[in-house]
N, C-alpha and C positions, 0 to 999 in steps of 0.2 A: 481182321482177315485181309491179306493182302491179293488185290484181284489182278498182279501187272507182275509180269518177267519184270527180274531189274536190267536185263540187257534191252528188253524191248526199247524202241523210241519212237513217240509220236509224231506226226510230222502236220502243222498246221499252216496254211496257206492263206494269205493277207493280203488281200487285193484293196489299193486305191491308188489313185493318182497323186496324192499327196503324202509324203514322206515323210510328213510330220503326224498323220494318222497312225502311218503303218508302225511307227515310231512308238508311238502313242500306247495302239494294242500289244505291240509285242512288249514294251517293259509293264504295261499293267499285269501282263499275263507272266513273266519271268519264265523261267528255266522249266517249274514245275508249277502248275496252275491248282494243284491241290496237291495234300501229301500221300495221297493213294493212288496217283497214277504216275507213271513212270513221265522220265523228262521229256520238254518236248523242244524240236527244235523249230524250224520255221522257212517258210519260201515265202520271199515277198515280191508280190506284182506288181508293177504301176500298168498295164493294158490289158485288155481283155485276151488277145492271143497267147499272151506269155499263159495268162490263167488257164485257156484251153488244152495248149500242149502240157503244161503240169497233169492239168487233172487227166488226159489220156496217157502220159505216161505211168500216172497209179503211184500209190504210196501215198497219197495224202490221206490225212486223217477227218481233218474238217476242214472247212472254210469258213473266214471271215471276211463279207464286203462290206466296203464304205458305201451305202446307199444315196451317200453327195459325190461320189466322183463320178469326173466326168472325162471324157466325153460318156462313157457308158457306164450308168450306174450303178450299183451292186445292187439294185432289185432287181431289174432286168435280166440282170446277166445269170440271179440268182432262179426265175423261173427256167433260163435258157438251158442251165446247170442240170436242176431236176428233167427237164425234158427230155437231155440228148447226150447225157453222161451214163452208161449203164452201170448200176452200184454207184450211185452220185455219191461222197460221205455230205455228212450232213451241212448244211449250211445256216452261219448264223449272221445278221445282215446287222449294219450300225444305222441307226433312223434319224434323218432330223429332231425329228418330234415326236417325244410320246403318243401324239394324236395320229402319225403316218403307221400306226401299226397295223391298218386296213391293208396298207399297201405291203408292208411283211408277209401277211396274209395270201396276197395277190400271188404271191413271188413265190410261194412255197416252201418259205424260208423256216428251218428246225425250228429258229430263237430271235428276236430281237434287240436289240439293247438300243438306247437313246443316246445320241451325243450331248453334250461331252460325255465321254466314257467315265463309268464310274468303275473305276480296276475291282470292286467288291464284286459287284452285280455281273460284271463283266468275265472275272474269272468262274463265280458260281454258276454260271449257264454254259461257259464253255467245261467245264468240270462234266457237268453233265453231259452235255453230249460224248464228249472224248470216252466217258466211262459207258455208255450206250454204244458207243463204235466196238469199243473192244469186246463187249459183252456178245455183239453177235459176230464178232471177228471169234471169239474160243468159241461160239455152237458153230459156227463152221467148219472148225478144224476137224 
């Protein structure tokens, strides 16, 4: 059963400092991050302001931050998100360390993944959320 308009498109937003991250996530994830959800395409950040005006302008689907950039982290920014974004989408945050997942926790963050990115692991939990987003995007329609 197919749960996505094929016109629809997903729009996921990429925040770090480093370009070689951003780089990173968007080809592990490609075009389509599973084959039941329609394409997605991408905004990518390197500063916390660009992230704000995206996310108050609307239309994004999820987030992912680098939890090593800096100057302002992607945990940080990720509780700052939940806080003060009304209808935040969901947030999934990249961790140093499988052990920093207390601090994912902290942050309020959907999902975590551990660097280096494993594009498996990495597209099955953004899968998930993306299909969570849209599921209460149609009960709201």
């Amino acid at each position: 059963m197919a749960t996505h308009m094929s016109d629809e498109t997903l729009t996921v937003l990429v925040y770090s400092d480093d370009r070689n991250t951003r780089a990173q996530v968007t080809s592990a994830l490609g075009s389509r991050p599973a084959a039941d959800l329609p394409e997605v395409e991408y905004r990518e950040c390197a500063t916390v302001p660009a992230v704000l005006r995206a996310l108050e302008k609307g239309g994004i689907d999820l987030c992912v931050f680098d939890g090593e950039a800096v100057p302002a982290g992607g945990l940080g920014l990720a509780r700052q998100v939940k806080d003060e974004i009304y209808g935040c989408p969901p947030v999934l945050v990249l961790i140093g360390r499988p052990q920093d997942s207390w601090l994912a926790a902290w942050s309020r963050a959907d999902a975590a993944i551990s660097q280096p990115v494993d594009p498996v692991a990495l597209a099955g939990a953004v899968a998930t959320l993306l299909k969570g987003r849209l599921e209460a995007r149609s009960l709201a329609r």
